[in-house]
C-alpha positions in Angstrom: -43.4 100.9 68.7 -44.8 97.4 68.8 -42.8 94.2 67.8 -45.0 91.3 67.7 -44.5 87.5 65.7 -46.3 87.9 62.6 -45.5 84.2 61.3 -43.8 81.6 64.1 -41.5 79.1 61.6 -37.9 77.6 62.9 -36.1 78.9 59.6 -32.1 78.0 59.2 -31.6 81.9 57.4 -35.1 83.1 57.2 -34.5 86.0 54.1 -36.1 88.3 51.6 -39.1 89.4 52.8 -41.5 90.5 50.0 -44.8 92.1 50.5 -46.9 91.7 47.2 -49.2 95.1 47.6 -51.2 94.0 44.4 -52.6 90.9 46.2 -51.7 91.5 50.0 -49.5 88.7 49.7 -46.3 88.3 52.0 -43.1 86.1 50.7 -39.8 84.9 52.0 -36.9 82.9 51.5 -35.2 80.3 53.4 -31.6 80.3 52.1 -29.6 77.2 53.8 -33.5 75.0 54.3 -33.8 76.0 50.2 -37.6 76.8 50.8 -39.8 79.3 49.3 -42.8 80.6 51.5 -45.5 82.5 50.7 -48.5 83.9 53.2 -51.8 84.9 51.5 -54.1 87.6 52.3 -56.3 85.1 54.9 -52.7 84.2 56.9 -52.0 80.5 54.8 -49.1 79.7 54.2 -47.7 77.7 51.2 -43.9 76.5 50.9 -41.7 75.1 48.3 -38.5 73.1 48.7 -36.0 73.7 45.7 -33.0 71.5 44.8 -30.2 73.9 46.3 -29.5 77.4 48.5 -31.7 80.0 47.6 -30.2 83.6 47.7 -33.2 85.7 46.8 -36.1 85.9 44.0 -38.3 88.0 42.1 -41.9 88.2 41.6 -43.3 88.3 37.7 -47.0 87.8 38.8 -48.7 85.7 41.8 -47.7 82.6 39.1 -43.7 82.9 38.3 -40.6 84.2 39.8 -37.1 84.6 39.2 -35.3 82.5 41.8 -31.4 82.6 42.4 -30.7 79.0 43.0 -26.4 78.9 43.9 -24.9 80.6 41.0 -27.6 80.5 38.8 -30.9 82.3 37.4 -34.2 80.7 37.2 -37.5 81.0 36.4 -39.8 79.2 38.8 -43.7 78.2 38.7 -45.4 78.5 41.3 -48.4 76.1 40.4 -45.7 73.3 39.2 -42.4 73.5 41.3 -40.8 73.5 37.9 -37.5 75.4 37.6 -36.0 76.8 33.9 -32.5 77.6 34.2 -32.2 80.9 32.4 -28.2 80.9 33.2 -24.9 81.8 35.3 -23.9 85.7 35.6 -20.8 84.6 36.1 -19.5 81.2 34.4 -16.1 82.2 35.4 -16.2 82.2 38.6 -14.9 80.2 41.1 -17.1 77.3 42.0 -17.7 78.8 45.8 -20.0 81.4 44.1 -23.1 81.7 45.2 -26.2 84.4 44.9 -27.2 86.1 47.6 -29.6 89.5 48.5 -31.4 90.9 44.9 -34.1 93.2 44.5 -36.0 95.0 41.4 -34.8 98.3 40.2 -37.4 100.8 38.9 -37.1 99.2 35.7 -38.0 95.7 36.3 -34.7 94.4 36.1 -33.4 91.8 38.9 -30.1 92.9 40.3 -28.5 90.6 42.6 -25.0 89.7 44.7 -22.7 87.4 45.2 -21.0 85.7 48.0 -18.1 83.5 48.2 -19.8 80.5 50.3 -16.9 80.1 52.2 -16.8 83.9 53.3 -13.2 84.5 52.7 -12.7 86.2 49.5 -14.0 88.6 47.5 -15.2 86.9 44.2 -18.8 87.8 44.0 -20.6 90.9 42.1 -23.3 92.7 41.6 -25.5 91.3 38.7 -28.2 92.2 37.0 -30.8 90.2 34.7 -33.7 91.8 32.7 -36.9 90.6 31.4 -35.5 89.7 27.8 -33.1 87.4 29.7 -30.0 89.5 29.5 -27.1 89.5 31.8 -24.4 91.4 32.7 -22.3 92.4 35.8 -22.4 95.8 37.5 -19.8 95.8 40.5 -17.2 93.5 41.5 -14.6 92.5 44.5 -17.5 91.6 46.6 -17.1 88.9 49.4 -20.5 88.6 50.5 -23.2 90.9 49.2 -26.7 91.9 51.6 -28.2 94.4 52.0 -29.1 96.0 48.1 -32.1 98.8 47.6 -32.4 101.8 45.8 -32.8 105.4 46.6 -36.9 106.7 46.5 -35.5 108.2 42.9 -33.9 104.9 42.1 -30.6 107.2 41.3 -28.8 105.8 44.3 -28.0 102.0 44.6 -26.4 100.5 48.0 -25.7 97.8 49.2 -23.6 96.1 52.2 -20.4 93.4 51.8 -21.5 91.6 55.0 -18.1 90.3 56.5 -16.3 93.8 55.7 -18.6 95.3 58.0 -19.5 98.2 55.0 -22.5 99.6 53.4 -21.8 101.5 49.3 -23.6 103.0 47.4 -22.8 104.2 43.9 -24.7 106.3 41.4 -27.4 104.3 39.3 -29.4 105.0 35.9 -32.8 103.6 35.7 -33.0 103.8 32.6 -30.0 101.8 31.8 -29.6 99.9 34.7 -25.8 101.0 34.7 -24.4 101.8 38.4 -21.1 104.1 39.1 -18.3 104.1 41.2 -19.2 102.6 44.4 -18.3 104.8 47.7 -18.2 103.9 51.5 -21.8 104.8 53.1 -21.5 103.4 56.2 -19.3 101.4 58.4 -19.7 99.2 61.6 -17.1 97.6 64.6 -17.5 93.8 64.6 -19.0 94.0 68.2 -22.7 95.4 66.5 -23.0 92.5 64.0 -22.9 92.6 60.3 -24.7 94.3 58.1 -27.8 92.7 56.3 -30.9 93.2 54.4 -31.8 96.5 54.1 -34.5 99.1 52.9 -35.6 102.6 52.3 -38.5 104.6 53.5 -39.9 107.7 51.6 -37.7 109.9 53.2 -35.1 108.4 51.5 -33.3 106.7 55.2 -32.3 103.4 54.9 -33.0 100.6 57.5 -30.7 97.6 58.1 -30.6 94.6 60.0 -27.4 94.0 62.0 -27.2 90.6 62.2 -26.1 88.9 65.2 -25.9 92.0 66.4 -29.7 92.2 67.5 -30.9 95.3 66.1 -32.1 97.4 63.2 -30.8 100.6 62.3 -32.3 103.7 60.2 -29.5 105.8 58.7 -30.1 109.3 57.5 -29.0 109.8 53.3 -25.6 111.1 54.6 -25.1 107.8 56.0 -25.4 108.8 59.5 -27.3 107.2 62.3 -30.9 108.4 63.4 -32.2 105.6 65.4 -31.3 102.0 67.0 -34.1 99.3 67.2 -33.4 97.0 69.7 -34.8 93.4 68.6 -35.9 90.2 70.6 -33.9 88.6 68.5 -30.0 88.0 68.1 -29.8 87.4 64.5 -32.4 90.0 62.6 -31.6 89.2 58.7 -33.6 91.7 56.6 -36.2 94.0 56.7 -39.3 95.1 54.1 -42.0 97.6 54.7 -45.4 96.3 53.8 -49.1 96.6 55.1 -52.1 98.3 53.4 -50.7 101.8 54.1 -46.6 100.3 54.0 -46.5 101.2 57.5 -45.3 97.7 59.2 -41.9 96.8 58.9 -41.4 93.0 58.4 -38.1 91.7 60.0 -37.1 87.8 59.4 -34.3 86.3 61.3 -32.1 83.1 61.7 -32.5 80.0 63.9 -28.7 78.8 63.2 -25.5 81.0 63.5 -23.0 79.5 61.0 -21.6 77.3 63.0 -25.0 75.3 63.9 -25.2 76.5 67.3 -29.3 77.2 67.9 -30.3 81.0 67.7 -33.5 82.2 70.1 -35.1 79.5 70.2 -38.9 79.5 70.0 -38.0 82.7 68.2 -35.3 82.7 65.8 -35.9 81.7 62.3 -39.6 83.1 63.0 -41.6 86.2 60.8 -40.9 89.5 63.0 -43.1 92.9 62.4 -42.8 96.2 64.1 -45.8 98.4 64.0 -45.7 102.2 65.4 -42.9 103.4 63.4 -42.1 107.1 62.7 -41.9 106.0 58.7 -43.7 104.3 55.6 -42.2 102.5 52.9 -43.2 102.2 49.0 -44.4 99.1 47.3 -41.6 96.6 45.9 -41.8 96.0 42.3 -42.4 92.9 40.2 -40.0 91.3 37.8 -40.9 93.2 34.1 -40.7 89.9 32.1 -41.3 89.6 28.1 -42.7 86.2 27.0 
């Protein structure tokens, strides 16, 4: 196993990595700075500075996304900087909303979760947002949500509430983009961080970054633990497998705790990738958008 720098940036929350397999294309988020970034096939990179926090975002094609900007939905041109609001999930929530970690389910719909920005109570959900523009909530009682992927079936959703130290998962339909009872998957003691972004490989393990806990872990589909990754880093945020043969696991990472106080420097906030691992991923999926 190899852990190299793949792209050296000073990001506050560096987030949602993203690699675009169509185009070879690599994206991520930088939540507290507000900045998209976006490294092409011949290592540019291109960034864009939106009006508030960024939580996470969802390729349509190399030209639009879907962008959660605070508590709202929008769609966001590349080419332009222009952002359409397309709406809030949850109009009546408390103003601390915010949202956070989102992915796209098998059938191109953008789930996404909330977080109270204050990280004290539990007033965020899971939310989900398809390409006709509809909107509707899946999970509740949620105080900050990370970590959301899918089984390799997509018949398994999880995803972690950070700051109760606990990964779920609940039964999901693809079809309908409905999700079950959630149930505990996995959970951590304080001293080995919080759970983070997360993944799955084909074998159907999922990996997650502890943050500020300094590693990665890949848990087995009974929620127990096969492996620790130590990383060079204190803060590891998420994780995403890309690469021409999804064999390199992308890791980004934070240059700020919450407090300020500077993380690794000359490291944190930078583009991690591990290459050598026993495990492949499969290619994320775009945004299926109508119009």
């Amino acid at each position: 196993m190899q852990i190299s720098r793949f792209e050296a940036c000073e990001d506050h929350t560096g987030e949602r990595p993203y690699w675009d397999a169509d185009t070879g294309t690599f994206y991520w988020i930088d939540v507290f700075g507000r900045r998209i970034h976006r490294r092409d096939a011949a290592g540019r990179v291109q960034t864009w500075t939106l009006p508030s926090l960024i939580g996470s975002f969802a390729l349509i094609d190399p030209d639009r996304a879907v962008v959660t900007q605070h508590n709202g939905f929008f769609l966001f041109e590349f080419a332009t900087g222009r952002c359409e609001l397309l709406g809030f999930p949850d109009p009546g929530a408390s103003g601390n909303l915010r949202l956070n970690d989102g992915k796209v389910d098998s059938g191109g719909r953008f789930v996404c979760g909330g977080a109270d920005y204050f990280r004290r109570n539990p007033i965020g959900g899971l939310y989900s947002l398809d390409g006709a523009r509809h909107m509707r909530a899946l999970a509740d009682d949620i105080i900050v949500a990370n970590g959301l992927t899918w089984s390799p079936d997509g018949r398994w959703i999880y995803y972690a509430d950070s700051f109760r130290h606990v990964i779920y998962r609940a039964s999901y339909d693809p079809a309908t983009g409905a999700a079950g009872e959630r149930q505990e998957f996995a959970r951590f003691g304080k001293e080995e961080g919080m759970p983070d972004g997360a993944c799955t490989d084909t074998e159907g393990c999922l990996w997650v970054a502890m943050v500020y806990g300094g590693k990665l872990l890949r848990l087995r589909p009974d929620g127990s633990r096969e492996r620790e990754f130590p990383m060079p880093v204190k803060a590891p945020t998420s994780v995403a497998f890309g690469g021409r043969s999804m064999d390199r696991l992308f890791v980004t990472s934070k240059s700020r705790s919450a407090t300020g106080e500077a993380l690794d420097p000359g490291l944190g906030g930078s583009v991690l990738v591990i290459d050598g691992l026993p495990a492949n991923g499969h290619a994320e999926r775009r945004m299926a958008w109508q119009g």
